[in-house]
C-alpha positions in Angstrom: 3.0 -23.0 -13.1 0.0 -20.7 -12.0 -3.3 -22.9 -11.0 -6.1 -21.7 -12.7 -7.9 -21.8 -9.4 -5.4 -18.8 -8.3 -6.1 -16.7 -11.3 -7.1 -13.6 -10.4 -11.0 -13.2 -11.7 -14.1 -11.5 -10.8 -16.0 -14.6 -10.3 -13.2 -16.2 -8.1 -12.7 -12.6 -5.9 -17.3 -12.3 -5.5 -17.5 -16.0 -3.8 -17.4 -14.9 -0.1 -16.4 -11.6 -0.7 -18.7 -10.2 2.2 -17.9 -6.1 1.9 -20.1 -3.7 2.0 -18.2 -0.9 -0.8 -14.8 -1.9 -1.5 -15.1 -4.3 -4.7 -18.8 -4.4 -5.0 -17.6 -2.9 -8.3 -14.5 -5.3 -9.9 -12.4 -4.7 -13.1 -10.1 -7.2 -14.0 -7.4 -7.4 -16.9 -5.3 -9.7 -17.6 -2.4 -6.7 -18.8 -2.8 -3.2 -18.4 -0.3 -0.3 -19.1 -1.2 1.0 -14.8 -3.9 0.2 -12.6 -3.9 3.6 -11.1 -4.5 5.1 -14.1 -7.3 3.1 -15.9 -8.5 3.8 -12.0 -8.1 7.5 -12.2 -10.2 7.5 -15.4 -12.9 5.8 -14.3 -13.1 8.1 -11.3 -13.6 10.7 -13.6 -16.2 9.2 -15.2 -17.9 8.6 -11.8 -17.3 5.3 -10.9 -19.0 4.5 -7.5 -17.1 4.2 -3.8 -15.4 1.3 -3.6 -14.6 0.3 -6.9 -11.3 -1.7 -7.7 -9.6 -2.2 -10.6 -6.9 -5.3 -10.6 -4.4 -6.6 -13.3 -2.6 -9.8 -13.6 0.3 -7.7 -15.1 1.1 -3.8 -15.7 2.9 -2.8 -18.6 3.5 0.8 -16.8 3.1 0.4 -13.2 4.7 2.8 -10.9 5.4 4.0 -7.3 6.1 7.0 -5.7 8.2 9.3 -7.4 7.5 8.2 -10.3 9.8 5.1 -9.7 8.6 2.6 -12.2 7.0 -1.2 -10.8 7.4 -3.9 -12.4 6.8 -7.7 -11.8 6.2 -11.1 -14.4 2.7 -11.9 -15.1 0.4 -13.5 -12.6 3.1 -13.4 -9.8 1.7 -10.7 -7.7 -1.5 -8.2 -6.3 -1.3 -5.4 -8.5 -4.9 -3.3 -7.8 -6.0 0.4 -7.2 -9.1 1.5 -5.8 -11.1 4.5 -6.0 -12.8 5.9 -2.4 -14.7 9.0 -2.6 -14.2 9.9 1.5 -15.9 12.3 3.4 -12.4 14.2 3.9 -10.4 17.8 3.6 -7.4 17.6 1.5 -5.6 18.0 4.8 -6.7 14.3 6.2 -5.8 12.1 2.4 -2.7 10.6 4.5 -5.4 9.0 6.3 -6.2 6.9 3.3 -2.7 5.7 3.0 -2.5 5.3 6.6 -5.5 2.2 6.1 -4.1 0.9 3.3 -1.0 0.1 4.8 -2.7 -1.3 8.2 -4.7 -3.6 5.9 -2.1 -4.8 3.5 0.3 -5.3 7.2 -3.1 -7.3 8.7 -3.8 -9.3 5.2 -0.3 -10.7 5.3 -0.2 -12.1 8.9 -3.6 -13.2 8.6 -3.0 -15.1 5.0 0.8 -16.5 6.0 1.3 -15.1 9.3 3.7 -12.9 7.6 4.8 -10.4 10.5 5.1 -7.4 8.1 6.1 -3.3 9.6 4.8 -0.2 7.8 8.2 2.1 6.6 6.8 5.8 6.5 5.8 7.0 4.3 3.9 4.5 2.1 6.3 0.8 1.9 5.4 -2.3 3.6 8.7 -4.7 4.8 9.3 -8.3 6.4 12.5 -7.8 8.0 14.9 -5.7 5.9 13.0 -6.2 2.4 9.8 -4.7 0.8 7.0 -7.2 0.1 4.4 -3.8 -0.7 4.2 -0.6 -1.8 1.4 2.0 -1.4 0.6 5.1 -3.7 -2.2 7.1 -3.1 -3.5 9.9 -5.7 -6.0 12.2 -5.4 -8.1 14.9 -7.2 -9.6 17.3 -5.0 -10.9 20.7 -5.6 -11.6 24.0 -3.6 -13.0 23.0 -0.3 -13.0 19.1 -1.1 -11.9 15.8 -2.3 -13.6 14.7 -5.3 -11.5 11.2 -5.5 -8.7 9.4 -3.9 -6.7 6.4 -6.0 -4.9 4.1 -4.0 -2.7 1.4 -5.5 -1.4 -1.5 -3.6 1.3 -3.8 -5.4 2.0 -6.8 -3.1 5.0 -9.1 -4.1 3.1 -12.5 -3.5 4.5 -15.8 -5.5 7.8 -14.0 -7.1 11.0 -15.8 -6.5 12.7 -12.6 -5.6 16.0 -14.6 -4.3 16.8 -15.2 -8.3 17.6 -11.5 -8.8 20.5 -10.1 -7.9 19.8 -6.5 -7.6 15.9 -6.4 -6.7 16.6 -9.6 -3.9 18.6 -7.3 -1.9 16.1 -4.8 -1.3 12.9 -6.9 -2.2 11.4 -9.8 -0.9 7.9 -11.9 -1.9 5.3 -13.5 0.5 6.7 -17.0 -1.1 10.3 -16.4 -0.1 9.4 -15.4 3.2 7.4 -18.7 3.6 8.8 -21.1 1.3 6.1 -21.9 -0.9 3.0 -20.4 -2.6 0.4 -18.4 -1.7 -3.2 -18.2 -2.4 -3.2 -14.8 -4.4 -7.1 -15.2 -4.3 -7.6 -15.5 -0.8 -4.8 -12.8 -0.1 -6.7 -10.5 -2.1 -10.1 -11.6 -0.8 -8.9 -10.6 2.7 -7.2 -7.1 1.5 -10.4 -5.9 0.4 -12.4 -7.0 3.6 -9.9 -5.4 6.0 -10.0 -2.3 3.3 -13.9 -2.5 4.3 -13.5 -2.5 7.7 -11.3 0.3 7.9 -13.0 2.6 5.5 -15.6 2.5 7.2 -14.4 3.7 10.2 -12.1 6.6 8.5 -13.7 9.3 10.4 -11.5 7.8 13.1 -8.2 9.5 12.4 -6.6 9.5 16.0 -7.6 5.5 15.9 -6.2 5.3 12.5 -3.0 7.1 13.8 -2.5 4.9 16.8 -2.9 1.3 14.7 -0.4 2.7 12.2 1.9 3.9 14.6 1.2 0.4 16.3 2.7 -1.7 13.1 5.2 1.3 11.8 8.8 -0.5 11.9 11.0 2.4 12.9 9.4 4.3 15.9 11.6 5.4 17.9 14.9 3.9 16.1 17.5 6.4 14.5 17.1 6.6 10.8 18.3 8.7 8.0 15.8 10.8 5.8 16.8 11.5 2.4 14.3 14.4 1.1 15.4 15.9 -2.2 19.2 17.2 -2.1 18.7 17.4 1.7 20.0 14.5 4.7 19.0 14.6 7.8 19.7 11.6 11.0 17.9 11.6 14.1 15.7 9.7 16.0 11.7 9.2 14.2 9.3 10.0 17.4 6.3 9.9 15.2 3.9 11.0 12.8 1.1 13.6 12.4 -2.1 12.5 11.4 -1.2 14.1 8.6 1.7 12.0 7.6 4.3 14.1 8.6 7.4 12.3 10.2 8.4 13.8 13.1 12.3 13.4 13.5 14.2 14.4 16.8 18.2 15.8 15.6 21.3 15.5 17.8 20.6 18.7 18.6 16.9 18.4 19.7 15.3 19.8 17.5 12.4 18.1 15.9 12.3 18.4 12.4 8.5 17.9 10.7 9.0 16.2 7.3 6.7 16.3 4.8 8.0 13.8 2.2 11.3 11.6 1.8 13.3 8.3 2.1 13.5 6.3 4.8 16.7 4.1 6.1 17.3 2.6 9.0 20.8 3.6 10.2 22.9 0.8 10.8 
């Protein structure tokens, strides 16, 4: 059973919560269809930098590719938030690029979780995803008017009790064997969000630190990018997300979007 202490609430998430933009503005609900998209339309009605929007269960989550997310109440961090950067269109990877160093530092710092980024947008420990990442934006001619990013992190969610989604998904409480403090998890993804938005002007910083925690550098993997395969060895990333992908023949393929697996 869920402790009420751990319930996911603005006045549990303001005590301590020393940022200086992300969450100044909080929505919370207890069910929601998507937290991207009551995000998105609060953008539009010009919600400020920095505002997040978190649920304690989503009715119509989703992840990239429209793949559909989907967890029991009050188990997980399901939250988007809205950031209104100083970017070109050219630089969003950028914003996916911090929220995937924060959600990597939350997790060691909260359980000492040692978690790898899996281009483009997936957090792992070990073989298994524990996060995913998906960042939408709205940009017009010369500009970004808004960026959404949604972070779903699988926290207290006995993962092991599912046959299909335990073989390619893992939680922060089978990894350690017991429960973790959603509050203070949360707490400490929206400082480190803080910390790093703030320094977003960075990007060859921002580059390095992701490239620093991104699990398959250097390894052989296999891209699956619509009807197309392609193996090789991953040598990087361009600061604007591209994967970078060395073939048997030498060639080095730039990759704009696709799956990831490491070949075994």
């Amino acid at each position: 059973m869920e402790s009420p202490s751990d319930r996911i609430t603005a006045e549990l998430i303001f005590q301590n919560l020393q940022t200086k933009i992300v969450g100044k503005t909080l929505h919370c609900f207890d069910s929601i269809d998507s937290t991207n998209r009551r995000a998105k339309q609060l953008a539009g009605e010009g919600a400020p930098d920095g505002t997040v929007v978190v649920a304690e269960h989503q009715t119509g989550g989703r992840g990239r590719l429209s793949r559909s997310w989907e967890a029991p109440p009050h188990s997980c961090i399901l939250c988007s938030i809205i950031f209104r950067p100083a970017l070109q269109p050219e630089d969003l990877f950028r914003l996916t690029m911090m929220a995937s160093i924060a959600a990597v530092d939350a997790l060691r710092a909260t359980a000492e979780i040692r978690a790898g980024i899996k281009w483009p947008n997936d957090v792992y420990a070990g073989e298994k995803k524990i996060c995913g990442i998906l960042t939408e934006t709205e940009c017009g001619a010369q500009a970004v008017q808004y960026a959404v990013v949604g972070i779903g992190i699988n926290v207290n969610w006995n993962l092991k009790g599912y046959s299909e989604l335990g073989c390619s998904a893992t939680s922060m409480s089978d990894v350690c064997g017991n429960d973790i403090s959603r509050v203070r998890l949360f707490q400490e993804l929206l400082r480190l969000l803080d910390m790093r938005y703030g320094n977003l002007h960075d990007g060859k910083g921002m580059h390095r630190e992701w490239l620093q925690r991104c699990m398959h550098m250097e390894k052989t993997v296999r891209i699956v990018s619509g009807r197309e395969t392609l193996e090789g060895i991953a040598r990087g990333i361009t600061e604007q997300g591209h994967l970078l992908l060395e073939s048997a023949d030498g060639r080095i393929h730039d990759i704009m979007c696709g799956d990831v697996s490491l070949r075994l």
